[in-house]
SEBAMAR-718571 format. One record per residue (C-alpha): residue number from 1; z, x negated, y. Coordinates in Angstrom, 3 decimals, always signed. Example, Ala and Ser with C-alpha at 12.3 -4.5 7.8 and 13.67 -1.06 7.14 Angstrom:
BEGIN
(1, (+7.800, -12.300, -4.500))
(2, (+7.140, -13.670, -1.060))
END
This chain:
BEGIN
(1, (+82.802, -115.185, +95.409))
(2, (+85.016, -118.218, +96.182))
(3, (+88.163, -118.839, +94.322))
(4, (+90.497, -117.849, +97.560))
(5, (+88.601, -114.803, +98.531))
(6, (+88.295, -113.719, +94.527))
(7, (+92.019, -114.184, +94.263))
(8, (+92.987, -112.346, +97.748))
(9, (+90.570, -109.525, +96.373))
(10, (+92.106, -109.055, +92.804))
(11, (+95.531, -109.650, +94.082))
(12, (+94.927, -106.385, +96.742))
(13, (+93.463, -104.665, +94.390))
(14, (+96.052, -104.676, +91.456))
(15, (+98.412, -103.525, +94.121))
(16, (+98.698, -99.718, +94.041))
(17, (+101.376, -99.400, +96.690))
(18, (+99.596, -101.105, +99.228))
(19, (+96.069, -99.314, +98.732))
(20, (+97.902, -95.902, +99.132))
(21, (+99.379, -97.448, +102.281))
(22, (+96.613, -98.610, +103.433))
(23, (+94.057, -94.977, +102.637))
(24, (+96.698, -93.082, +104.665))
(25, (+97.228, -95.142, +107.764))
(26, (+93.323, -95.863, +107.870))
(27, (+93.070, -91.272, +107.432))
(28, (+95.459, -91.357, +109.796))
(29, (+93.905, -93.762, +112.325))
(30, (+90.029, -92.056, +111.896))
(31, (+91.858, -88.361, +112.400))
(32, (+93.564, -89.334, +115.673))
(33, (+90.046, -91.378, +117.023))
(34, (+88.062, -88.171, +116.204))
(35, (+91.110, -85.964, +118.214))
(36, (+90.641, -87.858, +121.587))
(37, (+86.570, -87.972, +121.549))
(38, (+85.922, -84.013, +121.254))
(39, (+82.907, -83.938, +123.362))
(40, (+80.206, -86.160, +121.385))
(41, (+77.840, -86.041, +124.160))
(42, (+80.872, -87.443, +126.464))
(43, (+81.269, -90.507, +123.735))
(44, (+78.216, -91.283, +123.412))
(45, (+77.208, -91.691, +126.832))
(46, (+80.879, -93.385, +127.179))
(47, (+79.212, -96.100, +124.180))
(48, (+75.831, -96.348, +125.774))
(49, (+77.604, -97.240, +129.390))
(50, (+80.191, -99.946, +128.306))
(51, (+77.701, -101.172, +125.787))
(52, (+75.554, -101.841, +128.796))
(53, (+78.832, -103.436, +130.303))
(54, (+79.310, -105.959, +127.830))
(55, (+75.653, -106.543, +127.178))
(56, (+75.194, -107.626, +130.998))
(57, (+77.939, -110.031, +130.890))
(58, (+76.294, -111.659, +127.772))
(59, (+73.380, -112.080, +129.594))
(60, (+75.012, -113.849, +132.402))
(61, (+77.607, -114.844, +130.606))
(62, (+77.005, -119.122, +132.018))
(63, (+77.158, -117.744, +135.733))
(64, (+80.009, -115.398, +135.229))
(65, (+82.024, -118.351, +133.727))
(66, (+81.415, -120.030, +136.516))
(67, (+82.140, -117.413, +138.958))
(68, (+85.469, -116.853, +137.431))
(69, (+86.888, -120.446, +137.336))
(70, (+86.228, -120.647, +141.073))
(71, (+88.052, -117.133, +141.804))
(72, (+91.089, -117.729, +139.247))
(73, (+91.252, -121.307, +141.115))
(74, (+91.105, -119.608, +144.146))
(75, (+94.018, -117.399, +143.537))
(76, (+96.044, -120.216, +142.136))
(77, (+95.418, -119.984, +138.386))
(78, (+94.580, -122.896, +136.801))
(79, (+91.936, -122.678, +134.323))
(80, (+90.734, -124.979, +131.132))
(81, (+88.267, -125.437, +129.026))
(82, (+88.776, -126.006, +125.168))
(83, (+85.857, -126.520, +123.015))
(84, (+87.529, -126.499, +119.834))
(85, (+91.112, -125.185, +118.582))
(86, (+92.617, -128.505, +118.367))
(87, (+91.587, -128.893, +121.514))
(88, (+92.810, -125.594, +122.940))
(89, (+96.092, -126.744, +121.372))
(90, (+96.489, -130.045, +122.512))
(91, (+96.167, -128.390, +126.611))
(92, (+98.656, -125.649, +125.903))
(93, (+101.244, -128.254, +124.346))
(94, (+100.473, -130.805, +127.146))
(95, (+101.323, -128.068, +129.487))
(96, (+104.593, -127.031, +127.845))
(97, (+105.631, -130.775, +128.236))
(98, (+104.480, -131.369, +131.343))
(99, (+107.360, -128.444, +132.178))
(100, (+109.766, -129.818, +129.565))
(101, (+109.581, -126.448, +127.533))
(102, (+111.761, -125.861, +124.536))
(103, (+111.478, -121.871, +123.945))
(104, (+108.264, -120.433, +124.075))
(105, (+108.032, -116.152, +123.859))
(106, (+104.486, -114.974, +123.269))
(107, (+102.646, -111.705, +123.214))
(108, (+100.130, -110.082, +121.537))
(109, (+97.146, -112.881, +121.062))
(110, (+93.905, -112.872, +118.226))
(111, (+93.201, -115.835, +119.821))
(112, (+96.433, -117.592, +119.668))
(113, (+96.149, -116.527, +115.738))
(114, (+92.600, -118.729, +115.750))
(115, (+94.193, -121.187, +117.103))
(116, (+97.043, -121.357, +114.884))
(117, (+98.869, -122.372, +117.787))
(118, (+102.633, -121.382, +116.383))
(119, (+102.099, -123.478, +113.588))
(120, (+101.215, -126.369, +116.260))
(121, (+103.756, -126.229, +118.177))
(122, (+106.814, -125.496, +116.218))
(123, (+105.452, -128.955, +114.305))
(124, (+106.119, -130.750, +118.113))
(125, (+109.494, -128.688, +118.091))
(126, (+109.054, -125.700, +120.657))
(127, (+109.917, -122.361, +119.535))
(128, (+107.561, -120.110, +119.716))
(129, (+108.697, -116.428, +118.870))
(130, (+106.393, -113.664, +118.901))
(131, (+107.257, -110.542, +121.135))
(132, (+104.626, -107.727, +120.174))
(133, (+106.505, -105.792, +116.959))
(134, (+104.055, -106.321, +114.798))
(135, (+103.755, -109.695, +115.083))
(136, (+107.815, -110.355, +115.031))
(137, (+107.799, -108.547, +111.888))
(138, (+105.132, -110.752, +110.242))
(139, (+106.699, -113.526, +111.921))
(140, (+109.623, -112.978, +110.076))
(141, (+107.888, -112.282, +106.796))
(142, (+106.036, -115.627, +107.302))
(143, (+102.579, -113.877, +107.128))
(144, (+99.815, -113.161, +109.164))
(145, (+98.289, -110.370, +110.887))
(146, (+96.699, -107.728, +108.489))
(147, (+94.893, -105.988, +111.257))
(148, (+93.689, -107.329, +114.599))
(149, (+95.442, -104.105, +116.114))
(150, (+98.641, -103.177, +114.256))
(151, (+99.283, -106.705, +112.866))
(152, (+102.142, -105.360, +110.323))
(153, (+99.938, -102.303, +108.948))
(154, (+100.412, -103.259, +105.660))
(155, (+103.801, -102.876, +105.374))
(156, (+105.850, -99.623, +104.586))
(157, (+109.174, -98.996, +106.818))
(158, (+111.424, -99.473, +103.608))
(159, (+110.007, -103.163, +103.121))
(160, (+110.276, -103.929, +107.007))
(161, (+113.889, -102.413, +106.777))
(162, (+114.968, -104.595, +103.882))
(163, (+113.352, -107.847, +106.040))
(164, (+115.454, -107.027, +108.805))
(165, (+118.227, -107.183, +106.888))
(166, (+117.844, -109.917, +105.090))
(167, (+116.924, -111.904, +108.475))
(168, (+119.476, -110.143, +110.522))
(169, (+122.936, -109.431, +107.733))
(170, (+124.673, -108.496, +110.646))
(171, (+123.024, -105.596, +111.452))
(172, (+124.035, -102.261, +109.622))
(173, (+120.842, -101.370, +106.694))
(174, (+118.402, -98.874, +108.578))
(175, (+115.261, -97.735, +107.263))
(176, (+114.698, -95.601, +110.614))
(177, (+112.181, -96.453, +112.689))
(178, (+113.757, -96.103, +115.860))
(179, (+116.689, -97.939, +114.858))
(180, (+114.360, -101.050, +113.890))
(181, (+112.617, -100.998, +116.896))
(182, (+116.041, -100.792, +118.884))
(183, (+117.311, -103.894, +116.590))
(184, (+114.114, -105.782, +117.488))
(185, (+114.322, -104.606, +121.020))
(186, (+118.066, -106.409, +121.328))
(187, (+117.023, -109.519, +119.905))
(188, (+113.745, -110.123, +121.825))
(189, (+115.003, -109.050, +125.114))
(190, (+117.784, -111.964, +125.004))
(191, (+114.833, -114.554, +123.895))
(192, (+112.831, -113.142, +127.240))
(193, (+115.218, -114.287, +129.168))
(194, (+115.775, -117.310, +127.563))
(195, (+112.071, -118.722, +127.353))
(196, (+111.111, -121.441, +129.733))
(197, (+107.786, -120.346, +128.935))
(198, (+105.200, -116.802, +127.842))
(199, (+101.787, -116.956, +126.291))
(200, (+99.490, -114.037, +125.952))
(201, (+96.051, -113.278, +124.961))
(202, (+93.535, -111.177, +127.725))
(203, (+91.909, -108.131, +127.120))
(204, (+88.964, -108.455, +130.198))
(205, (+88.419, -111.395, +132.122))
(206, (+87.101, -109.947, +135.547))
(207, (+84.989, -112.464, +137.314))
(208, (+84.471, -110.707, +140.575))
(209, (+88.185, -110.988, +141.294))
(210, (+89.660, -113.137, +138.734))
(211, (+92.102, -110.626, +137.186))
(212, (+93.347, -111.112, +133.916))
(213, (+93.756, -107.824, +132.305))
(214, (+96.095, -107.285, +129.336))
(215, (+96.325, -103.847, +127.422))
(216, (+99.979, -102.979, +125.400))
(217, (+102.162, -100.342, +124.555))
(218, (+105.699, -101.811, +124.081))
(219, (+106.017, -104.126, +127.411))
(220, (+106.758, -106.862, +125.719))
(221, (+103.081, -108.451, +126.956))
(222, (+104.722, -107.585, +130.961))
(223, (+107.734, -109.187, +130.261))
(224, (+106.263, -112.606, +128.645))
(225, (+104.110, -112.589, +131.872))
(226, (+106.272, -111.816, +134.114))
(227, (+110.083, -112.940, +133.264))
(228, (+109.455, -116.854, +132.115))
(229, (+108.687, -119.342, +135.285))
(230, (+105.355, -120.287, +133.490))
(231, (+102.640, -118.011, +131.642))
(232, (+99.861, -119.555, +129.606))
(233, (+96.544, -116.727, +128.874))
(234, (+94.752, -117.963, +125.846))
(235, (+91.092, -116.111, +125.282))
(236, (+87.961, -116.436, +124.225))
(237, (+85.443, -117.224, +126.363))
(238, (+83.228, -113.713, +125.760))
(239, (+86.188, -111.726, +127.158))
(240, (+84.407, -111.835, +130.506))
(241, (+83.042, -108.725, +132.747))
(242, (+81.126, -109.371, +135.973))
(243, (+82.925, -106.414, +137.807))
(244, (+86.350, -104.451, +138.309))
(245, (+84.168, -101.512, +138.054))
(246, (+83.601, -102.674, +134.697))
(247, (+87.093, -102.035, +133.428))
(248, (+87.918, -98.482, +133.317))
(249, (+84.921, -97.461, +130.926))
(250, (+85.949, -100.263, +128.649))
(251, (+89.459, -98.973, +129.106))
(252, (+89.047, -95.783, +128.052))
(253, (+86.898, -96.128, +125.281))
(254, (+89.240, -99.178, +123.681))
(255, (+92.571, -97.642, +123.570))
(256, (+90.841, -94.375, +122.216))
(257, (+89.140, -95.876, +119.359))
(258, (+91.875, -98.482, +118.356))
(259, (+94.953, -95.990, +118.213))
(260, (+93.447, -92.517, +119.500))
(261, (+95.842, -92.996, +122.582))
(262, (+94.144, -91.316, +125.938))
(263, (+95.774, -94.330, +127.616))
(264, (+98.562, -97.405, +126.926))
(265, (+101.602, -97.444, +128.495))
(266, (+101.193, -100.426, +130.356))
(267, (+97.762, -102.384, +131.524))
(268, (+98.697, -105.221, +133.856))
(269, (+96.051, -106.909, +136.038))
(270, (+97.252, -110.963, +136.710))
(271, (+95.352, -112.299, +139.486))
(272, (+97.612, -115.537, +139.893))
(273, (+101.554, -116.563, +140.144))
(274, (+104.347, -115.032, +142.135))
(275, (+103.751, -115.235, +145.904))
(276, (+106.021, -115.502, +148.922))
(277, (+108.438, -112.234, +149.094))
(278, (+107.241, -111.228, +145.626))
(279, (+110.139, -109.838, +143.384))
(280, (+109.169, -111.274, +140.239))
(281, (+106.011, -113.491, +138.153))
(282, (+105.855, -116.605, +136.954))
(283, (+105.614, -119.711, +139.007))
(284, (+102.603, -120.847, +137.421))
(285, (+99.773, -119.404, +135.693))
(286, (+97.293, -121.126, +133.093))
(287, (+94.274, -119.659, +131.723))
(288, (+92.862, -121.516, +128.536))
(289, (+89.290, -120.540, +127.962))
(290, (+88.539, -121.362, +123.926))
(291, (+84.397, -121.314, +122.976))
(292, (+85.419, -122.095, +119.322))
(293, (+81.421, -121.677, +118.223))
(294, (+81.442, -118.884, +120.445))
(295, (+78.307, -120.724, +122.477))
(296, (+76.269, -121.177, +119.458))
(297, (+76.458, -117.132, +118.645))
(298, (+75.346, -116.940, +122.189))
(299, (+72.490, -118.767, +121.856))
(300, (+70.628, -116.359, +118.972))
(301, (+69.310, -112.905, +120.836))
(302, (+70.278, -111.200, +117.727))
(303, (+73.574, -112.692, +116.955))
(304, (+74.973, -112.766, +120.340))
(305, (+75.588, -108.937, +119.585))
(306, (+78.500, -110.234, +117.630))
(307, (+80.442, -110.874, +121.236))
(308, (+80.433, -107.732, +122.489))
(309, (+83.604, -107.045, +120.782))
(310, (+86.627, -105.346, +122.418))
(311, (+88.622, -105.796, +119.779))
(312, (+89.293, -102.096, +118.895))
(313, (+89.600, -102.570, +115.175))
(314, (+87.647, -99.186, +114.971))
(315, (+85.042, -100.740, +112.475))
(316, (+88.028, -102.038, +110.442))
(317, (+90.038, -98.593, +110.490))
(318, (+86.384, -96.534, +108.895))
(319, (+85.894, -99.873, +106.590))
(320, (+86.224, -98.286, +102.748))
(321, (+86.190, -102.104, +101.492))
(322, (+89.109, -102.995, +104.174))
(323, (+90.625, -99.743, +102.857))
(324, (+91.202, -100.999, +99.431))
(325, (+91.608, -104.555, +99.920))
(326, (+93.689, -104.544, +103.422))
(327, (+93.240, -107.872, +105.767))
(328, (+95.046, -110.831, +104.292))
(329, (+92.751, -110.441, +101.373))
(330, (+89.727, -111.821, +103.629))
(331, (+91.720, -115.091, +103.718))
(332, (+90.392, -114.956, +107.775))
(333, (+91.905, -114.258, +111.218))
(334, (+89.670, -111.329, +111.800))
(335, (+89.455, -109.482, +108.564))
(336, (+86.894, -105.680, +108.194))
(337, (+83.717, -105.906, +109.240))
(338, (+83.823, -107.743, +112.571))
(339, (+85.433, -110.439, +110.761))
(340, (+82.720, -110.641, +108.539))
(341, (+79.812, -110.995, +111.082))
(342, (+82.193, -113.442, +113.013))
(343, (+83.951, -115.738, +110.861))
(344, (+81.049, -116.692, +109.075))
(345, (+79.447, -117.893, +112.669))
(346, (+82.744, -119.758, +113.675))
(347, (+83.449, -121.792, +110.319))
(348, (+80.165, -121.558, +108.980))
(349, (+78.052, -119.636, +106.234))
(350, (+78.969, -122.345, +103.281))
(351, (+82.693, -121.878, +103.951))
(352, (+82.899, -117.668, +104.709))
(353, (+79.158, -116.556, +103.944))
(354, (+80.408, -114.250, +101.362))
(355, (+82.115, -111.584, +103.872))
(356, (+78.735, -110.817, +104.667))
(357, (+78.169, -109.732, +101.193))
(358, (+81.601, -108.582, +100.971))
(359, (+80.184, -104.952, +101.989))
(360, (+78.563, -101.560, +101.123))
(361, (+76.603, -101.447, +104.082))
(362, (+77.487, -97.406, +104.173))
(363, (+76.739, -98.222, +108.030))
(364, (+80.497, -96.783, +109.386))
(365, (+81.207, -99.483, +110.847))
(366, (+78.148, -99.503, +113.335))
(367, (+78.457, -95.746, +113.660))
(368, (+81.827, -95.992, +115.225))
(369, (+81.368, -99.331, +116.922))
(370, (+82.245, -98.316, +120.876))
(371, (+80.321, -100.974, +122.193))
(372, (+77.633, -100.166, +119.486))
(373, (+77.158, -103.577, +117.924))
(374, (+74.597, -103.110, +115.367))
(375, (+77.142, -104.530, +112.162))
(376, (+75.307, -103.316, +108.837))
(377, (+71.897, -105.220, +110.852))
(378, (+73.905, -108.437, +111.234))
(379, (+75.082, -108.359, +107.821))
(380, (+72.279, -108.778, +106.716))
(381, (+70.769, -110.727, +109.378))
(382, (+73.908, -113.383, +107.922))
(383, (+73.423, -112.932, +104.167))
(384, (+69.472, -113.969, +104.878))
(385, (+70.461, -117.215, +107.237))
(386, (+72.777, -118.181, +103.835))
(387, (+69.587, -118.532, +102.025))
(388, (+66.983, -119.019, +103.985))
(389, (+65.166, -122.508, +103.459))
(390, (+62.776, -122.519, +106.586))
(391, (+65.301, -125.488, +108.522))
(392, (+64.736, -123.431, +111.758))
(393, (+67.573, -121.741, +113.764))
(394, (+71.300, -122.834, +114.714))
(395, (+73.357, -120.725, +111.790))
(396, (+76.370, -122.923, +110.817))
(397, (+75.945, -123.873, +107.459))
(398, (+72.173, -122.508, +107.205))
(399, (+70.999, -121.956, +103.859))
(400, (+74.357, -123.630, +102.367))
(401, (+74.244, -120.050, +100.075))
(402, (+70.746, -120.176, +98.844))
(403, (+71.127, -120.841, +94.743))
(404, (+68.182, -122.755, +92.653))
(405, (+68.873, -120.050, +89.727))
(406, (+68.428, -117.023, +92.180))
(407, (+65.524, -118.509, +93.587))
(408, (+63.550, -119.081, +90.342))
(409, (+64.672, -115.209, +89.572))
(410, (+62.952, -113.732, +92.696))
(411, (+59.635, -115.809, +92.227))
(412, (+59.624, -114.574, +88.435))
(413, (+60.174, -111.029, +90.153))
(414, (+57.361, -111.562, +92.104))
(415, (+54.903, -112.969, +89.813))
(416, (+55.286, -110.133, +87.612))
(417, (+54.898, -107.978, +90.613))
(418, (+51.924, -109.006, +92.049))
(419, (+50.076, -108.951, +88.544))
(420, (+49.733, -105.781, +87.020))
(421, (+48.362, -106.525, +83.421))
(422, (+51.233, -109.050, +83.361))
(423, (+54.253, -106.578, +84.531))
(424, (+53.272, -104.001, +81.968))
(425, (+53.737, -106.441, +79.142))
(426, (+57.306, -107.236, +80.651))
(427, (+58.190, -103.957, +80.678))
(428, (+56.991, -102.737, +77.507))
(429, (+58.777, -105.704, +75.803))
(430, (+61.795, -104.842, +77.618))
(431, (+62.033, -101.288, +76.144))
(432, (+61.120, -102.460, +72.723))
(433, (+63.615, -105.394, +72.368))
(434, (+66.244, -103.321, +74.666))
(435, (+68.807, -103.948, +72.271))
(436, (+68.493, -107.348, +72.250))
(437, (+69.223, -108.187, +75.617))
(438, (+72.273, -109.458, +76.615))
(439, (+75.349, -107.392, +77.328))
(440, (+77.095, -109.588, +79.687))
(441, (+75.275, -109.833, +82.698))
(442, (+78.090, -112.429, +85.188))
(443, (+79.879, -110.333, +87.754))
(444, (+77.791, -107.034, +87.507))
(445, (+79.475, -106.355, +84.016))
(446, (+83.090, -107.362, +84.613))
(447, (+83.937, -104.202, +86.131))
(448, (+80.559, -101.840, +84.550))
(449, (+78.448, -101.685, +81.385))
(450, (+75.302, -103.424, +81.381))
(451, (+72.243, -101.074, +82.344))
(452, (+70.767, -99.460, +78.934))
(453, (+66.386, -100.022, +79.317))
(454, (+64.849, -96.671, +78.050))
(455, (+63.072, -96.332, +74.905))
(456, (+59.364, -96.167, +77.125))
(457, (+58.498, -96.885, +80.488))
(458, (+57.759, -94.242, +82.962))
(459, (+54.375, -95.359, +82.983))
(460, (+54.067, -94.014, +79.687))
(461, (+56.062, -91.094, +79.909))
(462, (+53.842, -89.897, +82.564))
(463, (+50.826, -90.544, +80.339))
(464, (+51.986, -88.636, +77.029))
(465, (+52.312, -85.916, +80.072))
(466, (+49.038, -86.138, +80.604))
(467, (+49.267, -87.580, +84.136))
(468, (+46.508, -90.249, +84.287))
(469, (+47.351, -93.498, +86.588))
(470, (+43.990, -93.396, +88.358))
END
């Protein structure tokens, strides 16, 4: 375990409060996803179809890239390309200059949060306030997103109460909820009218037509699209679906597995900026499409399963390791389990190979997966490519995990293995000098007593029984 991740781990779990937070939003979450999927049969052959929906557009995922740059352009949204984050940056600040923008009001956006694009900009001297709840409240606390769904999870109403006041003195003390939300409401409404500019993140990228589609509860996503004369969409390039056909499915089964809502209150479909005798939109509309080592996980058959995410958070709300340790303990963007088959592709095994080990592999996570991405599998598909020593395949940081010491243990392992005569003396001198092995054993015994060798083998055992080996 690195030093960051170590620290982010003890740190969580010396923190009481927050793991009782946490275990009854995450019982909370998993009661209200089982409540909206009563008919098994009905969810499973919902999983089975949008897997299938998400697996096609991987497979032409080139073509339908392709297909929607010429329909967006078509309809008047511009569209770039950004290999990297800088450079993903650098074309969403060259656009706010181009149009001389000061104040920028953003909704909800993972991607913008891979980007680090708030940090980038405020350091050119745009504001940048975020509009989605959640993500004002972190904002505020100077902290990222704990979850990739409900950004502020970690948090309990009294310490978001006692923020608000010390951010906003003016306004009366209120540990209510719906007087926060009101005193949040207030403030970002002014800023929406305000901004010279919104940002947002997509959802579903639909090439057939070139919608963007966005997905939110509180409208603040609408209004940072809509009320500003320019909107910038920031997404990752995997976000694509070949057909509007495609949508509802995916619909359905997202907003039922991230909150155990039938449906959100608002789902807005962008195909472009405000047209003669329109009422309202933006004057101009961007699209940013970020690859980020998102083409390199396309390129392995197994991997690429990592991109069928819809960004549900289900795997993270049913993760008993994100349970005790919450997000910001992962040190990542994407924290749970689909942060741990995804950040390790992105920034490389030698840098965040150990969320792959960071698991139980209890399988819940690919149980409630609604696109049915096979997690525990790539797990250890990941923790293999850290040690593997073959030089074949395109893993960032290939074998940048495999350890001399661990190496020289396995081969011992499986010379005594493969020669009988051999192992029996190992273990027979293991039982009789038991208590002079060692007691401290690294890791394993700083939270558990060494394991205690018996007095005889089974081998032996089995003989004084008078079952005979032959």
């Amino acid at each position: 375990m690195s030093g960051e991740f170590h620290d982010g781990v003890v740190k969580a779990l010396s923190n009481e409060a927050l793991r009782g937070h946490l275990r009854r939003a995450m019982d909370s979450l998993i009661e209200k996803r089982l409540a909206v999927f009563p008919d098994s049969d009905e969810l499973e052959s919902l999983r089975h179809r949008c897997m299938g929906i998400r697996a096609n557009a991987l497979s032409k995922l080139p073509d339908l890239l392709v297909h929607l740059e010429a329909r967006c352009e078509e309809q008047g949204i511009r569209v770039h390309w950004a290999e990297t984050t800088a450079e993903a940056n650098s074309i969403v600040l060259e656009i706010l200059r181009s149009h001389r923008v000061e104040r920028l009001v953003k909704g909800k956006s993972m991607v913008s949060e891979e980007m680090g694009l708030n940090h980038a900009l405020e350091a050119e001297g745009i504001e940048c306030l975020e509009s989605d709840l959640g993500e004002f409240i972190i904002q505020l606390a100077g902290e990222t997103p704990s979850h990739i769904v409900m950004p502020a999870l970690h948090k309990s109403k009294q310490e978001i109460a006692e923020l608000f006041h010390e951010k906003f003195p003016d306004i009366p003390y209120s540990d209510d909820v719906d007087e926060l939300t009101a005193v949040a409401r207030g403030i970002l409404r002014e800023k929406f009218m305000q901004a010279d500019a919104g940002l947002s993140g997509v959802n579903f990228l639909v090439a057939e037509t070139g919608t963007l589609c966005l997905v939110e509860n509180e409208g603040n996503g609408r209004m940072s699209t809509t009320v500003p004369p320019l909107h910038i969409a920031v997404t990752g390039i995997e976000k694509v679906v070949e057909r509007l056909t495609d949508v509802p499915p995916l619909l359905s089964l997202l907003t039922r597995s991230a909150t155990g809502q039938p449906i959100t209150t608002y789902f807005n479909m962008i195909n472009g900026p405000r047209q003669p005798g329109e009422k309202d939109g933006p004057q101009e509309v961007h699209l940013v499409l970020l690859d980020n080592g998102r083409s390199r996980i396309f390129a392995d058959e197994e991997l690429q399963a990592t991109l069928r995410c819809i960004r549900c958070g289900a795997c993270i709300n049913h993760c008993p390791v994100y349970t005790r340790l919450g997000g910001h303990a992962y040190g990542t963007v994407y924290p749970g389990p689909i942060g741990s088959i995804l950040e390790p592709q992105k920034e490389g095994l030698e840098r965040l190979g150990e969320l792959a080990e960071a698991s139980t592999l209890c399988g819940a996570c690919g149980e409630v997966c609604p696109v049915r991405i096979p997690i525990p599998k790539l797990l250890n598909r990941l923790r293999w490519e850290g040690v593997r020593h073959d030089g074949s395949g395109e893993t960032a940081g290939q074998g940048k995990r495999r350890k001399q010491s661990q190496a020289l243990a396995w081969k011992g392992w499986s010379t005594l293995a493969s020669h009988p005569a051999l192992y029996r003396t190992a273990v027979k001198s293991a039982s009789r000098f038991r208590r002079l092995l060692p007691q401290q054993l690294g890791p394993w015994t700083h939270v558990r007593k060494a394991p205690e060798i018996a007095e005889k083998p089974l081998r032996e055992l089995a003989e004084e029984e008078g079952f005979s080996h032959e």
